[in-house]
C-alpha positions in Angstrom: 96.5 129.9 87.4 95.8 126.3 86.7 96.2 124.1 89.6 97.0 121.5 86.9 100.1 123.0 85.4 101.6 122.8 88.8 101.1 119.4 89.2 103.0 118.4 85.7 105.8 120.8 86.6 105.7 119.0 89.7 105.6 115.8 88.5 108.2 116.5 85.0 110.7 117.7 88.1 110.4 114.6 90.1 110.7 112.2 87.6 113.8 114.0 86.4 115.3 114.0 89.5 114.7 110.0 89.9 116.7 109.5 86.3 119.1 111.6 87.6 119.9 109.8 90.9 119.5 106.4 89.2 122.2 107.6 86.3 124.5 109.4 88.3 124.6 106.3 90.6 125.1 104.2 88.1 127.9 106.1 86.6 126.2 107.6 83.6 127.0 111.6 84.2 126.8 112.8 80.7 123.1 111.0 80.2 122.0 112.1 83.8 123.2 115.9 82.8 121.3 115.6 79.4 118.1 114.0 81.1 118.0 117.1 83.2 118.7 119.7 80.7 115.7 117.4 78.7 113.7 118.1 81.6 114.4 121.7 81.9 113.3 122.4 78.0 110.4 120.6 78.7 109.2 122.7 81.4 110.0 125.5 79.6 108.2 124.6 76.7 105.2 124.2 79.0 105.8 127.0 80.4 106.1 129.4 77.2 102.6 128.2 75.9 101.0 128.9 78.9 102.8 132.6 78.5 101.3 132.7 75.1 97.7 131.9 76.5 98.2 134.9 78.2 98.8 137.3 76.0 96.4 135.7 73.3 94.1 136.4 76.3 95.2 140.1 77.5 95.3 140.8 73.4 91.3 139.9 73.2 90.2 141.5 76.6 91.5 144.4 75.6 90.8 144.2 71.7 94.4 144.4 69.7 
C-alpha cells in the first residue's frame, strides 16, 4: 500500500473536520453536515480507484 494515499485520506479528513468545527460554530449545520458528507464521497472515490488498481492488477498477474 501507498504510504501516499494515507496521507491524502489523512489530510481530506482533517480538513473536513476544520470546516466542520468552523460551520458548526458559526451556526451553519446544514453546510457543516454537507461539507462532511462532501468529504466522505471524496474519500470514497479515492478509495474505489485504488480498489480498481487492484483488481486491474490481480486480473493481469493472473491473466483474465
Amino acid at each position: 500500500m501507498n504510504v501516499e494515499l494515507i496521507f491524502k485520506i489523512a489530510a481530506i479528513g482533517i480538513i473536513v473536520a476544520i470546516l466542520n468545527q468552523l460551520l458548526t460554530k458559526s451556526g451553519r449545520d446544514e453546510q457543516a453536515t454537507m461539507v462532511t458528507l462532501a468529504g466522505l464521497v471524496v474519500v470514497l472515490i479515492v478509495i474505489v480507484q485504488e480498489i480498481a488498481y487492484l483488481f486491474d492488477t490481480i486480473k493481469n498477474l493472473f491473466g483474465f
